[in-house]
C-alpha positions in Angstrom: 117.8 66.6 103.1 115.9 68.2 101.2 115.7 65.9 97.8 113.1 63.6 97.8 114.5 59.7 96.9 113.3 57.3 94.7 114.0 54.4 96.7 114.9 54.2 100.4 117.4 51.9 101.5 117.3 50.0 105.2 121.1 48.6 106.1 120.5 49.7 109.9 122.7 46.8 111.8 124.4 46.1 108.9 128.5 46.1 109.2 130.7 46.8 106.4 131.0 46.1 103.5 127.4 45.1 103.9 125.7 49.1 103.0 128.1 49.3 100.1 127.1 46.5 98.7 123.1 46.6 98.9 123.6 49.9 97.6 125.5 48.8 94.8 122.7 46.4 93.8 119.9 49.0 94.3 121.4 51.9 92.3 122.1 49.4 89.5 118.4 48.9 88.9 117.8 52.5 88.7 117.7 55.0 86.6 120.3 57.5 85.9 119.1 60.9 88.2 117.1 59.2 90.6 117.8 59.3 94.2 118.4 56.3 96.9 118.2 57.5 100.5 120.1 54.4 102.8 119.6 54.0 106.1 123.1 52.6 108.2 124.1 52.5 111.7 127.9 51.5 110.8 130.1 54.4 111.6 132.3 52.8 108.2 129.4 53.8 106.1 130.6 57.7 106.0 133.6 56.7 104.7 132.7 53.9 102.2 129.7 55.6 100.3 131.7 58.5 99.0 134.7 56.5 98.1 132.0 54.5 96.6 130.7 57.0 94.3 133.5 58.6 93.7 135.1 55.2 92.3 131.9 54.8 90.4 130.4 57.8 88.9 127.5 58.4 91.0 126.9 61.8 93.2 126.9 61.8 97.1 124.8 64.1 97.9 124.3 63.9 101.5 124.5 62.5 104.9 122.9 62.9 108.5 123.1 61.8 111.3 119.6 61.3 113.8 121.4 59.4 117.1 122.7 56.2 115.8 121.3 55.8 112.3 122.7 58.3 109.4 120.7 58.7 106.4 122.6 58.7 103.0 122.0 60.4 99.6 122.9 59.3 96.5 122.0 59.7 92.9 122.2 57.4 90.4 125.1 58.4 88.0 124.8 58.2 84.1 124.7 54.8 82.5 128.0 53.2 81.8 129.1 53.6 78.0 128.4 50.6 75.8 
């Protein structure tokens, strides 16, 4: 990973829809272009973040995998039209 993020995200132990759902509220108080790098040990996480930011308009850019925890990164898409 070689972006740096803005804001790290810790959801280790946290079942779905759980890491969707703080990462919902995180990337919602940040800028548009910034990064958040979460942190989950559900397997359901690499399967909900992309569908996630697909459905939403923000970029996944990455995820690996160190033993049981996989690190996530996303940036922040463009602010919603008015």
């Amino acid at each position: 990973m070689t972006r740096t993020p803005d804001l790290t995200l810790d959801c280790e132990g946290l079942l779905c829809p759980l890491p969707v759902l703080r990462a919902r509220k995180a990337l919602a108080a940040m800028a548009p272009g910034q990064i958040l790098r979460l942190t989950a040990t559900d397997r359901m996480a690499a399967i909900d973040l992309p569908h996630f930011c697909a459905e939403t308009g923000h970029r996944f850019l990455a995820a690996e995998e160190t033993g049981p925890v996989t690190a996530y990164l996303i940036e922040r898409g463009p602010a919603p039209l008015a």
